[in-house]
N, C-alpha and C positions, 0 to 999 in steps of 0.2 A: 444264410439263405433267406431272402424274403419271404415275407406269409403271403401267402397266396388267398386274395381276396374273398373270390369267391369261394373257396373250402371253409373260412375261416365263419362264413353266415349261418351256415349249417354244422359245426361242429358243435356248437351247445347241447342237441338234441342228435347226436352221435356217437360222441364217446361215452363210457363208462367208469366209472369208481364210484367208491364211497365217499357220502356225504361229510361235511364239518359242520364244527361247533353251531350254534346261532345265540340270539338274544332275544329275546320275544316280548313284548308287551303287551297291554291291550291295545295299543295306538302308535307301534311301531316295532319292526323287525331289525337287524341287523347281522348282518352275514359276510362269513369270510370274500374276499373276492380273490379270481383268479383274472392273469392279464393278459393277456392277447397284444403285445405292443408293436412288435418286430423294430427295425429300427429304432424305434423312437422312443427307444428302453435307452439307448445310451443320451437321451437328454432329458428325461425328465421324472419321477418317482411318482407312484400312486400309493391311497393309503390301502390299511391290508384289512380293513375290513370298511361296510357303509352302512347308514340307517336311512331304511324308508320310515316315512312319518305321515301320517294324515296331515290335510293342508289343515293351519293353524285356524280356519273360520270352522273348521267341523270339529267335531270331538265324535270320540266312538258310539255313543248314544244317539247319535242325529244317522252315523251312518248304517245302524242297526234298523232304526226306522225305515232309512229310505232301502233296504234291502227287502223289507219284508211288501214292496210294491215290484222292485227290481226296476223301475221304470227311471230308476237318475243313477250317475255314477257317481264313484267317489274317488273325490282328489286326493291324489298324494305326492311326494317328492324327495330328492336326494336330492343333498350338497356332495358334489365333489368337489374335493380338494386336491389339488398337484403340485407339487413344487418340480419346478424348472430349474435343472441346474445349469443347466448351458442353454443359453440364447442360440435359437434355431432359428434356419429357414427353410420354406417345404413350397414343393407346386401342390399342395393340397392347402386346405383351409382349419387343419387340427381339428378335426370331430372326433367326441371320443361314444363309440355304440355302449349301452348298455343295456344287459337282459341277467333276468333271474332265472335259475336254473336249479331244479329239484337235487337227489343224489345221484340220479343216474344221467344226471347233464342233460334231462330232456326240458327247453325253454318252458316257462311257464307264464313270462311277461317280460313285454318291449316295452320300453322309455326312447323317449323322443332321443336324438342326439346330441349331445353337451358339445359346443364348439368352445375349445380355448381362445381366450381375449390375447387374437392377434391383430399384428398392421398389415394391411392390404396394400400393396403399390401393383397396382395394373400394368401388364404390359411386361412385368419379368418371369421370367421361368421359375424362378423362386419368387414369386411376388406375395405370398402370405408368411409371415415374420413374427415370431414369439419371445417375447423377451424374458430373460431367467428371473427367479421369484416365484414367489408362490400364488397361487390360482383359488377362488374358490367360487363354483361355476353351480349354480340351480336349477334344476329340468323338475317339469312336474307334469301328472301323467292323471288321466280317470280311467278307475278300471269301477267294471260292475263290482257289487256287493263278492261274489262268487268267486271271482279273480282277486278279490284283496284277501277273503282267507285261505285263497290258496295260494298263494305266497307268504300267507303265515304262517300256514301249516306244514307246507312241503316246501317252501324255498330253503336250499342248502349253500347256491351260490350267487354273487352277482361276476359275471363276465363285462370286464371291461376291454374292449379291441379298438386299437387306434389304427388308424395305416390301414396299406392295403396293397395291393399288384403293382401299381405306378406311381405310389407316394416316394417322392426324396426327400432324402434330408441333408441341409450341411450347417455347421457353426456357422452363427450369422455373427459378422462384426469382425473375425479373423480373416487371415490371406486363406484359408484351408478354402476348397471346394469341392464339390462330386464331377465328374462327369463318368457316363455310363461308359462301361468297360464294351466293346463292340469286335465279336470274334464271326468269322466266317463261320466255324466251327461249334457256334454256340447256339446256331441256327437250324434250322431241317437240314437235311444232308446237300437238298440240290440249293440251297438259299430261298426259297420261292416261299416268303410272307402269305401269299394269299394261301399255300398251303396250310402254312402253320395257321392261319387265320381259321379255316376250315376245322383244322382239330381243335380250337378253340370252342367254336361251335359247337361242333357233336362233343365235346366235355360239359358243356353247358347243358346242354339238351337232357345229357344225360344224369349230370348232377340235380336236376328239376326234379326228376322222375323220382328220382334218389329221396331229392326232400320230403316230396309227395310220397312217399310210400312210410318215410320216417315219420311225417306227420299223421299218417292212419292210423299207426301200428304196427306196420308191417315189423316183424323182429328180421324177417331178410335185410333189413337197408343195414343191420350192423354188420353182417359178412362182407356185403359189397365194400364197404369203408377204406378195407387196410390198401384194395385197388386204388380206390378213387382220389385218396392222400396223396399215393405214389404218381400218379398220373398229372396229377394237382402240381406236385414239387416238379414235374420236370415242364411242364406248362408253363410254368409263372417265372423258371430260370431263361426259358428259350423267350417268352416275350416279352422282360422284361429286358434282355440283351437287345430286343430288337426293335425294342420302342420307340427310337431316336430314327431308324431308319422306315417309319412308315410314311408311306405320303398320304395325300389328303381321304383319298377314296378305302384307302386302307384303315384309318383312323377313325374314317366315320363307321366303316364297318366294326369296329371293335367296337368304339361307343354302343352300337345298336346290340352288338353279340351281351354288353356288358348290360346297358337297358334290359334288356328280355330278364335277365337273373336277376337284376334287382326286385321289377316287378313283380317277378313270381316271388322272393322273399319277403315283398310285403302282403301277396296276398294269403301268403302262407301264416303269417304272424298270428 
């Protein structure tokens, strides 16, 4: 079953366990990572653990200084590396999200998005193309003084999530292809999209509320969870059957339902 996009933004700072190992330096961390990939586990490997590093123009001594102003941030960054075993194709553009996450999986810092070095051809439904081989892709991020030792201190993981609600995927280069499976039955009971489209909405509306109250404090947002998962998987099975059959009016309303929750995840960040 697909992951379901939206649940997938707010899970860092949702679930619970105990923390793993780390590595710590004075000028750089390294931490197990767990992976969020769905499909796009069967084409390509991550490594199993990463190091943040302060950018190579600073050393710890410069970023000590400029902490005790608080007034500059400081850069840092991660190489990720992937190898690609099978050459893909996807209607998305291969972003890979990544966030550090304490031991009780509550976020503690976002990194910009790593895009995999794929080929673009315009105008195909699969027009973004990854070729197999190995990746080694660079984001770098400024956090205040405050935020980098707290993710030296308390970072236990990095979550890496690829994909999402409407990513495909198929072997590029062989005769195999996807096309999406389309049941009467996989839909609301009467068929009526704009329905389903509505419960999309008040899922959203309501998963916001959710985030917000997990980003307080609130220790209620972890009760609501085992709901909101479930509600989540049968969501993202009915519209991801029925994504082929939207029309224009219908798609821009996802867009906009799917906008509003992005938003709010970054204002949340």
């Amino acid at each position: 079953m697909k992951k379901f996009i939206l649940f997938s933004i707010a899970a860092s700072f949702l679930l619970a366990c105990s923390g793993g190992d780390t590595k710590k330096e004075s000028n750089s961390i390294t931490l197990p990572t767990e992976l969020q990939l769905g499909d796009f586990a069967d084409y390509a490997t991550f490594p199993n653990e990463l190091t943040i590093k302060l950018a190579e123009e600073q050393s710890e001594s410069s970023a000590e200084k400029k902490s005790e102003t608080n007034s500059e941030k400081i850069k840092v960054f991660v190489t990720l590396s992937v190898d690609v075993t099978k050459s893909v194709a996807s209607n998305y553009n291969f972003g890979c999200e990544l966030s550090v996450v304490d031991a009780d999986y509550t976020e503690i810092a976002y990194f910009n998005n790593v895009y995999l070095d794929s080929k673009t051809e315009i105008g195909e439904e699969y027009g973004h193309k990854l070729a197999k081989g190995p990746q080694h892709q660079k984001t770098e991020k400024e956090f205040t003084s405050e935020e980098w030792d707290k993710i030296k201190t308390k970072g236990a993981y990095i979550i890496i999530k690829v994909g999402g609600m409407f990513e495909k995927y198929k072997p590029y280069g062989d005769n195999n292809s996807y096309e999406p499976t389309i049941s009467s039955s996989d839909n609301s009971s009467d068929g009526n999209l704009d329905d389903l489209l509505d419960s999309f909405e008040s899922y959203v509306d309501k998963y916001i509320s959710l985030m917000r109250k997990a980003r307080n404090g609130d220790a209620s947002a972890l009760s609501e969870y085992p709901d909101m998962l479930e509600e989540a998987q049968s969501l993202s099975e009915k519209i991801q059957n029925a994504s082929g059959q939207l029309n224009a009016s219908q798609l821009e309303k996802y867009q906009r339902i799917n906008n509003k929750m992005l938003k709010a995840a970054q204002e949340l960040q």
